[in-house]
C-alpha positions as CSV (number, residue, x, y, z in Angstrom):
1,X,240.2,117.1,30.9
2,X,239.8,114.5,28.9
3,X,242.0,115.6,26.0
4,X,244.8,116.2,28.4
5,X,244.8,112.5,29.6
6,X,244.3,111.3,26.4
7,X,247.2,113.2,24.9
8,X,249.5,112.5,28.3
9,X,248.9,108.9,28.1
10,X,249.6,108.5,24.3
11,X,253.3,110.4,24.8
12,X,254.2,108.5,27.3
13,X,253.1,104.8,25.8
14,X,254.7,106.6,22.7
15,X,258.2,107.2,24.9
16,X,258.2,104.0,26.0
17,X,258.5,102.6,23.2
18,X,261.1,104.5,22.2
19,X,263.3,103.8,24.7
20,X,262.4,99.6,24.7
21,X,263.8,100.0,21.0
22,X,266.8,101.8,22.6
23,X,267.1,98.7,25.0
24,X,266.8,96.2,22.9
25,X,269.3,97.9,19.9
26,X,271.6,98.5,23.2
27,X,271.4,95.1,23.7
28,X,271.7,93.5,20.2
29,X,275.1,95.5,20.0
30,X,276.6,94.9,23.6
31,X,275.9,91.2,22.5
32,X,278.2,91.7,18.7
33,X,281.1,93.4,21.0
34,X,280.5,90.6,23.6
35,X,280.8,87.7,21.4
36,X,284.5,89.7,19.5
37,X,285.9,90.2,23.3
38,X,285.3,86.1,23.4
39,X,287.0,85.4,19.6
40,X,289.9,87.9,20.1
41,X,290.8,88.8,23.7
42,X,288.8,86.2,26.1
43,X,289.3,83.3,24.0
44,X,288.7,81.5,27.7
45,X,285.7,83.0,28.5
46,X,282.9,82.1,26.0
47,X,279.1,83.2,26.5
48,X,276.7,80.2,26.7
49,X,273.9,81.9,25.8
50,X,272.7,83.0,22.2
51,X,271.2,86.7,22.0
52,X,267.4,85.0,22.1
53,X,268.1,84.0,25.6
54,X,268.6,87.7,26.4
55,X,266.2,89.0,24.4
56,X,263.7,86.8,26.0
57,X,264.7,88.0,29.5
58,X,262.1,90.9,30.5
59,X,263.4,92.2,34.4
60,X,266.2,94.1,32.6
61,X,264.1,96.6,30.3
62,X,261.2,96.5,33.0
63,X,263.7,97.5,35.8
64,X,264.8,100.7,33.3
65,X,261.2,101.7,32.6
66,X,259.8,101.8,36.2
67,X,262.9,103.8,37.0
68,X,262.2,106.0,33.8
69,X,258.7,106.1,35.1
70,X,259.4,107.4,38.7
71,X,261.7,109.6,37.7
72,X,259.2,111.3,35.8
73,X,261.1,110.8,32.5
74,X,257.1,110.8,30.6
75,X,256.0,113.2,31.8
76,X,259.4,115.8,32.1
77,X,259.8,118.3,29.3
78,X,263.6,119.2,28.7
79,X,266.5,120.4,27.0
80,X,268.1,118.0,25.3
81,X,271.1,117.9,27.3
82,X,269.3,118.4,30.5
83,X,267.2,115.3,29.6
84,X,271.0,113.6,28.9
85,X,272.2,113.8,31.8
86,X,269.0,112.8,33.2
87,X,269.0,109.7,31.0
88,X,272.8,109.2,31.8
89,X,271.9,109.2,35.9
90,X,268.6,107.1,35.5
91,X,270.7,104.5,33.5
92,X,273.7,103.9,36.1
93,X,271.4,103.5,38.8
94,X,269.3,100.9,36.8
95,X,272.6,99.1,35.9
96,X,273.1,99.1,39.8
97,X,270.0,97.6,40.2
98,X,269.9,95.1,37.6
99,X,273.1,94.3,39.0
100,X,272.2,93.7,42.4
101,X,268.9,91.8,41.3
102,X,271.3,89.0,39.4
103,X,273.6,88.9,42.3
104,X,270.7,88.5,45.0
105,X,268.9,86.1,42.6
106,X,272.3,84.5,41.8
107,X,270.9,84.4,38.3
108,X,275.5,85.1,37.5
109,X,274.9,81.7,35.5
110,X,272.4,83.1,33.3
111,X,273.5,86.5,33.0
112,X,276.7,87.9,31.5
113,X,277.9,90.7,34.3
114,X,280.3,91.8,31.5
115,X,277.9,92.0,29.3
116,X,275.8,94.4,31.6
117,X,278.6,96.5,31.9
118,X,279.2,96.8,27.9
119,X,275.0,97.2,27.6
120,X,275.8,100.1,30.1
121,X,278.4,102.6,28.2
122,X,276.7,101.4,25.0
123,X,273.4,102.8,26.8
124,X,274.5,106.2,27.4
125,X,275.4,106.6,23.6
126,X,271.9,104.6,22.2
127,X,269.6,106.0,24.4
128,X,270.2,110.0,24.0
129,X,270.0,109.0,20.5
130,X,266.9,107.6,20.1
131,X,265.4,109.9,22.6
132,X,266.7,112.3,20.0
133,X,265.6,110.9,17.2
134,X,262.1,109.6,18.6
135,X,260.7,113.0,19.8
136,X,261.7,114.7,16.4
137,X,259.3,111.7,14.7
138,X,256.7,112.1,17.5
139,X,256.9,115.9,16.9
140,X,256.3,115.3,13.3
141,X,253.6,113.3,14.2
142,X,251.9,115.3,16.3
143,X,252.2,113.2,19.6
144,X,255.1,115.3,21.2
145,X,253.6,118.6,20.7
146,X,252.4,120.6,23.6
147,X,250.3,123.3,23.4
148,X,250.9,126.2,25.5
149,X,249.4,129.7,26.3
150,X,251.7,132.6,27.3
151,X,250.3,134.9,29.7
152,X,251.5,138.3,29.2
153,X,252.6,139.5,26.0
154,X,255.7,141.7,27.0
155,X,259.2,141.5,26.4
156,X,259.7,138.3,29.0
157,X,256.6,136.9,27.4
158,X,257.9,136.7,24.0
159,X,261.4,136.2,24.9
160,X,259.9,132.9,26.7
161,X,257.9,132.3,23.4
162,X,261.0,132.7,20.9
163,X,263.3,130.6,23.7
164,X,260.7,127.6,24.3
165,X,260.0,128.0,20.3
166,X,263.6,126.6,19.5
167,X,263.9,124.2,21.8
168,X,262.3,121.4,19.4
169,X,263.6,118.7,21.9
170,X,261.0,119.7,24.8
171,X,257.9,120.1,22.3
172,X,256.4,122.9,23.1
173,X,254.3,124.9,20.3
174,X,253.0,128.5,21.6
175,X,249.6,129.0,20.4
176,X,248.9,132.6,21.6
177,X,249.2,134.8,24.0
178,X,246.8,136.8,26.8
179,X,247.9,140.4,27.8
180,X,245.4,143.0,29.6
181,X,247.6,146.0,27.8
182,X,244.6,147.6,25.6
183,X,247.4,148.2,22.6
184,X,248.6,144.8,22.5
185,X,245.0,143.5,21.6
186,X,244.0,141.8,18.4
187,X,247.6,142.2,17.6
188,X,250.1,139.7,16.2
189,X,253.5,139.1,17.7
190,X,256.1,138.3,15.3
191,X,258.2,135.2,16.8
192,X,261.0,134.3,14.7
193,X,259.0,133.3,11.6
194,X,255.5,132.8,13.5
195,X,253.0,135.3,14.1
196,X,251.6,134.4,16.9
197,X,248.0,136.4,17.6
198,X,247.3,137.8,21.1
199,X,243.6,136.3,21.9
200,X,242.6,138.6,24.6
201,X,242.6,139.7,28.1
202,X,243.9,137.7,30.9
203,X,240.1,136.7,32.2
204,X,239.6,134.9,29.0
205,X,241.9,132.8,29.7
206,X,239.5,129.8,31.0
207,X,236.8,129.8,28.1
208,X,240.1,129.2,25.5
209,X,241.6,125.9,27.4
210,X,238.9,123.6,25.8
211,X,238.4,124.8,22.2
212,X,242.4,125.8,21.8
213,X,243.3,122.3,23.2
214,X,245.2,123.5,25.7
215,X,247.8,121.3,27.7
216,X,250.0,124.0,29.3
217,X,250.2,127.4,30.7
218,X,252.7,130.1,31.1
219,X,252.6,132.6,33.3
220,X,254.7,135.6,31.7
221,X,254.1,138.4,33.7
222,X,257.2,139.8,35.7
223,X,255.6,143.5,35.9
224,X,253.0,142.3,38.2
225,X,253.3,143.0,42.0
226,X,254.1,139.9,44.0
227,X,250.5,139.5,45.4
228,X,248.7,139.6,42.0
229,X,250.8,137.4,40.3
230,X,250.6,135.1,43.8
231,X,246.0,135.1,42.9
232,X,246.9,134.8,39.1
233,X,248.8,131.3,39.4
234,X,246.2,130.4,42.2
235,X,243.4,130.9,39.9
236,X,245.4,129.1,36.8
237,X,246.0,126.4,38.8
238,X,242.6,125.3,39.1
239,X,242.0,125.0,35.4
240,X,245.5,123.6,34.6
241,X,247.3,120.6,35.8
242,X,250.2,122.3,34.7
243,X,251.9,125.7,34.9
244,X,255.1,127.2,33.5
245,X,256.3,129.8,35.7
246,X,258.7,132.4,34.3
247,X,260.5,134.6,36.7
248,X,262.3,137.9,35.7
249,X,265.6,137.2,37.1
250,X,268.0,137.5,34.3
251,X,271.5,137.9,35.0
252,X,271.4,135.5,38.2
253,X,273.1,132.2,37.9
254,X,270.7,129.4,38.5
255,X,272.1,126.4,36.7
256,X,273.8,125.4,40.2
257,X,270.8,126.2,42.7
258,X,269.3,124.1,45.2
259,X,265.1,124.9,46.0
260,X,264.8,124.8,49.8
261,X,261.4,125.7,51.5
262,X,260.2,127.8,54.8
263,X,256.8,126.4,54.9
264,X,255.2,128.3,57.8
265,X,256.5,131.4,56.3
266,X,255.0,130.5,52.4
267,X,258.8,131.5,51.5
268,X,260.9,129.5,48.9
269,X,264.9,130.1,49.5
270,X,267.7,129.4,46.2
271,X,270.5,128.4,47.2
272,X,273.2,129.1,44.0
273,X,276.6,127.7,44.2
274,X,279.4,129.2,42.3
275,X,281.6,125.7,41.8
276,X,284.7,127.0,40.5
277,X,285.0,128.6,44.2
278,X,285.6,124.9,45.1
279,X,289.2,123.6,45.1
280,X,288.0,120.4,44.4
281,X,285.6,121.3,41.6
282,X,288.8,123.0,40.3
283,X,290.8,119.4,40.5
284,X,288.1,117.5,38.7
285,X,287.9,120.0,36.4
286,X,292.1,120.0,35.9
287,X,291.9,116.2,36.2
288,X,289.1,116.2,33.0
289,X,291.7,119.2,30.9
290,X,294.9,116.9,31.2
291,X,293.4,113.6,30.6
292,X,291.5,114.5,27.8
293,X,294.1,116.5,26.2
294,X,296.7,113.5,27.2
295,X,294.5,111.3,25.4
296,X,293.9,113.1,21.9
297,X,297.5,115.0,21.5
298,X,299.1,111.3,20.1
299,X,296.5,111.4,17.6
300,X,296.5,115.0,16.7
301,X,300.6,115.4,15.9
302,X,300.2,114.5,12.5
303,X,297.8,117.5,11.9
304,X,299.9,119.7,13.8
305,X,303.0,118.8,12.0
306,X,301.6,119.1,8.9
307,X,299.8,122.4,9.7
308,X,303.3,123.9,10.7
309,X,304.7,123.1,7.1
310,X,302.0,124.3,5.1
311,X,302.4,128.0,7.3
312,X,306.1,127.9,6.8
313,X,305.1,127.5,2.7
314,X,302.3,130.0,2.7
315,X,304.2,133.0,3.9
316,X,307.4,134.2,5.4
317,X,307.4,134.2,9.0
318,X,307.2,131.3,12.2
319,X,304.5,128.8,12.2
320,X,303.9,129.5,15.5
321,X,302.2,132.5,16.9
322,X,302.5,133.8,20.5
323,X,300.8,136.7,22.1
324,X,300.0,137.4,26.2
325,X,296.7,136.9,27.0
326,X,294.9,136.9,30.6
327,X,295.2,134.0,32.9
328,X,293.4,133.4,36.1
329,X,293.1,136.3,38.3
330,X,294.6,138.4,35.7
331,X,298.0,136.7,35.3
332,X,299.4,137.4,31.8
333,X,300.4,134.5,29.6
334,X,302.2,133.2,26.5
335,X,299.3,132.0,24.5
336,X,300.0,129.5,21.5
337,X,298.5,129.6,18.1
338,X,299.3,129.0,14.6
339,X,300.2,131.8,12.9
340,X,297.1,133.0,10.6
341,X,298.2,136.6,9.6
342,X,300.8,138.1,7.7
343,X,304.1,139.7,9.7
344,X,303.5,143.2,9.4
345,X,299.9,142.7,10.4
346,X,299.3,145.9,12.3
347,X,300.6,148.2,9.5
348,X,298.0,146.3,7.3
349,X,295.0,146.8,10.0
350,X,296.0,150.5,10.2
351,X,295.8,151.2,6.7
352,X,292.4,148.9,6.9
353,X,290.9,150.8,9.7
354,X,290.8,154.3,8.0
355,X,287.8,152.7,5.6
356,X,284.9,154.4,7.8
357,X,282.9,151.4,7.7
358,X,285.6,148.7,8.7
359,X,286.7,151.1,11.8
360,X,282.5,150.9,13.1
361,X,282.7,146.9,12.6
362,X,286.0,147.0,14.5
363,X,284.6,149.0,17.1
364,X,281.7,146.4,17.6
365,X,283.3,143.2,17.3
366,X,286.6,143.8,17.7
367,X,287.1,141.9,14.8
368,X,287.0,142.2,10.8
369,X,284.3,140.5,8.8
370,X,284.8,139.1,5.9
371,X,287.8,139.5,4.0
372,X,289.9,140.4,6.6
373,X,293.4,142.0,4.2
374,X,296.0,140.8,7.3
375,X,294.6,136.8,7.1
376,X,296.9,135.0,4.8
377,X,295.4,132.3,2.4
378,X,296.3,129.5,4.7
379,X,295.3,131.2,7.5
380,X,291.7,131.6,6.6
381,X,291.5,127.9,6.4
382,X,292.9,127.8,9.8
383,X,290.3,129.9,11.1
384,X,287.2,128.3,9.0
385,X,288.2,124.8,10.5
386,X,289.7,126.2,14.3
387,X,293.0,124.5,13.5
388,X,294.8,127.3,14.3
389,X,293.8,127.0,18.5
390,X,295.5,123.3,18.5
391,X,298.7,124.5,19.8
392,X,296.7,125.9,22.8
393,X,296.8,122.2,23.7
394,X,300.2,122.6,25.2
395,X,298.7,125.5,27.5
396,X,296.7,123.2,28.6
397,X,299.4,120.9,29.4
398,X,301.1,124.1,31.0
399,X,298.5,124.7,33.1
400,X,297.9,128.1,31.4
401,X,294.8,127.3,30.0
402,X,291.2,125.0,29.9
403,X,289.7,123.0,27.2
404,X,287.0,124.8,28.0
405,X,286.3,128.1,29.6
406,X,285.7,131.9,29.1
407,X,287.7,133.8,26.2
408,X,291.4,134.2,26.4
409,X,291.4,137.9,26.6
410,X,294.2,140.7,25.3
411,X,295.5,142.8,28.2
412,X,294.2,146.2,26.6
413,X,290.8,144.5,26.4
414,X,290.1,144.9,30.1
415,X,289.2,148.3,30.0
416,X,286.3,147.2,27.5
417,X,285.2,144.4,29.8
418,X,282.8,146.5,31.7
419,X,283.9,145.4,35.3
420,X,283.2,142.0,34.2
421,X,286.6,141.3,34.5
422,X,286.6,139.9,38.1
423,X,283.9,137.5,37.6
424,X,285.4,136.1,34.3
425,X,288.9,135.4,35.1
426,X,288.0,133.9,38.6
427,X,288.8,130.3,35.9
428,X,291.2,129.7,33.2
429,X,290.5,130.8,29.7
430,X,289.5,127.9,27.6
431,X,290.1,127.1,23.6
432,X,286.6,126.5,23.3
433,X,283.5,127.5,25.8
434,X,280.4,129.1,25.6
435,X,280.9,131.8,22.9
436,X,282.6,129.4,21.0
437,X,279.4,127.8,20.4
438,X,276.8,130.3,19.9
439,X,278.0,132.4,17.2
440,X,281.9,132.5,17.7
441,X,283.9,135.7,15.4
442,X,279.9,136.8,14.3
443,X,278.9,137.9,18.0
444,X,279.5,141.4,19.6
445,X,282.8,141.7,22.5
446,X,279.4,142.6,25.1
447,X,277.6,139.4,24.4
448,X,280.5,137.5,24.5
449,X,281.1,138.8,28.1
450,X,278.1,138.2,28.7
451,X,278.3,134.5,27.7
452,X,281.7,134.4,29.7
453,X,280.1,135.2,32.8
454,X,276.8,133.2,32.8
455,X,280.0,130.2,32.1
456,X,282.0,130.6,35.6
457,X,278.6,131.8,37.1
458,X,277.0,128.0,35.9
459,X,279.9,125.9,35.8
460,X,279.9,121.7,36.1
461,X,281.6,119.2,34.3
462,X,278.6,118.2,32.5
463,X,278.9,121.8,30.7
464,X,282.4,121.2,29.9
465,X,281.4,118.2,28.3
466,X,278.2,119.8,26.6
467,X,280.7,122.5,25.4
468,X,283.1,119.6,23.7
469,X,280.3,118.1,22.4
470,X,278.7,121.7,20.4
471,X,282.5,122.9,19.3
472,X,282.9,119.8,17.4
473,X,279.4,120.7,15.6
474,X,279.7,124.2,15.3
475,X,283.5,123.6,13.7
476,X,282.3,120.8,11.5
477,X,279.2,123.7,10.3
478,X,281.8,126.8,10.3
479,X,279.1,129.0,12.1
480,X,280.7,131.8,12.6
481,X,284.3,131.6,11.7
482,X,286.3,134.0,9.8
């Protein structure tokens, strides 16, 4: 439809843009740090060129947008840290090629390497952001929204609704939905603060494309056998270059999957990984935990040193607090943390606990909302800001611990972990991970297994990293701390 390639061609000439503004702001700075490396450490080595010489030059940004261009990076709809690690692969193989296009053309006269290689790690940090920043304009505008149709207006329907909804980075805005179910007709589906109308049955489906301006479809409907849904897609297909498929396969770990294909048989075969059963996923993963920490404990001694003091002022009592959590397979632990509560703690949560209403919370989150009676006052800074987990850093250093990873757990917890136990503490606990960053103290002890498992289940270093990257947001915000 004409619509379809009208609105397909605009987003990607708009994307394109984008990133050439990303290129050039890339290059502009590379340039500034280029020219300080030659006036205080390369005082030798001087640039000939002025930045118009390299603005002027046009293989560089043409290379990056043909690779941006086969790799479907105009068309592809994604998280935004799916798309980063995208970007972050697409731009080291462009620097590879650029690379090899100024040694083969031995343009090495005309072209600073070192300044490629600056342009390179300065890339990684401009691009994301501009992506970032661009889409949320386009969206605003209008040019990065994609309209899309549910099919099937059930509980994976509107889960797929609420879940693509949120995900402002990919675009997407549901319009409706289509469900054969007689009592979901003419009804409206409340989606976080949406109400989203369901239009009608499934066969109507073809006569809405053109007047609802329809770009996308999802198909939504795990309830169906295997041979309907096989002639719904089949007959979607023909009216839609596009189909979002949405399987009902929760619990399954998928992040680490590779799609493989029987062709004769019309069979697809998923192949999932688990990654922490590799030893030497496990050594880049140690290799990332030491460095890291290695790199940032100089820097944080100050803070712990001064953290320590104002403990020892607050209340009576060490500044340090340790208590035996689980390890790997099980293996107890001396876990490290600043003391946050007062000495005789448990007498305090006894007397708390016989308060009806604080015993139910308990119960749920194994925690205390609000003002918790055993926190002392410096504590509940401590907790607000997550300073209290920075001694964890030497269990790190131990080898006791991750910086990221499932919950250090109790040792009476494990009869409450629901058999989940096995899978969770295949890894090392982590001071910061998954739960950490979707809710913290404010989530229930069942979704933060859950969370726990889907992490070892998914695991890569990029996670790790996207973990990092959230707990320094979600501390900076306080969401959920108490």
């Amino acid at each position: 439809m004409l619509f379809n390639q009208t609105h397909r061609a605009t987003t990607a000439v708009a994307l394109i843009l984008v990133d050439l503004c990303a290129y050039y702001t890339a290059l502009g700075s590379s340039y500034g740090l280029r020219k300080g490396l030659d006036m205080f450490l390369l005082s030798h080595v001087h640039t000939r060129f002025s930045l118009a010489h390299f603005l002027s030059m046009p293989l560089p940004p043409l290379i990056i947008i043909c690779i941006f261009i086969y790799r479907g990076l105009y068309e592809k709809r994604m998280a935004f840290w799916d798309e980063t690690l995208e970007l972050l692969k697409v731009l080291l193989f462009s620097v590879l090629i650029i690379m090899t296009v100024i040694a083969m053309g031995k343009l090495t006269d005309e072209v600073s390497r070192l300044l490629i290689i600056i342009m390179s790690l300065v890339s990684a940090v401009v691009f994301p952001l501009y992506r970032m920043l661009g889409k949320s304009l386009l969206h605003k505008l209008g040019i990065w929204n994609e309209r899309v149709l549910v099919i099937g207006a059930g509980v994976t329907g509107r889960d797929f609704a609420r879940g693509i909804s949120r995900e402002k980075h990919m675009g997407y805005t549901v319009v409706g939905f289509l469900d054969d179910d007689p009592r979901k007709q003419s009804r409206h589906i409340e989606i976080d603060a949406a109400r989203l109308p369901v239009l009608g049955r499934l066969s109507k489906c073809p006569e809405l494309i053109a007047p609802l301006r329809l770009h996308t479809l999802a198909v939504a409907i795990p309830s169906l056998d295997v041979d309907a849904q096989a002639v719904l897609v089949n007959n979607l297909q023909a009216h839609m270059r596009r189909l979002l498929f949405v399987p009902e396969i929760r619990g399954v770990a998928l992040a680490n999957t590779n799609l493989y294909h029987l062709f004769d048989e019309e069979l697809f075969i998923l192949r999932i990984n688990n990654n922490l059963k590799s030893a030497v996923n496990r050594f880049y993963k140690a290799v990332f935990d030491y460095a890291l920490t290695l790199a940032t404990l100089p820097l944080l001694l100050a803070a712990l040193t001064v953290t320590a003091v104002m403990i020892r002022w607050d209340s009576p009592g060490p500044a340090i607090f340790v208590q035996k959590r689980l390890g790997r397979n099980g293996r107890k632990f001396n876990c490290y943390k600043f003391r946050t509560m007062h000495q005789d703690n448990e007498r305090i949560l006894e007397e708390a606990l016989k308060d009806e209403k604080i015993r139910r919370e308990w119960e749920i989150y194994k925690k205390i909302k609000g003002n918790d009676p055993r926190i002392t006052k410096v504590g509940r800074f401590l907790r607000r800001s997550s300073l209290d987990e920075l001694p964890q850093l030497l269990n790190v250093l131990k080898g006791d611990m991750s910086l990221v990873g499932p919950r250090p757990y109790i040792p009476h917890e494990i009869d409450a972990m629901q058999n989940l136990d096995a899978i969770i503490l295949e890894t090392k606990p982590g001071i910061t991970g998954l739960w950490q960053v979707s809710g913290r103290n404010s989530l229930t002890f069942e979704r933060r297994l859950r969370l726990d498992m889907w992490y070892v289940r998914n695991w890569s270093l990029w996670v790790d990293i996207v973990m990092i990257l959230k707990t320094v947001k979600a501390v900076l915000k306080g969401d959920g701390a108490y």
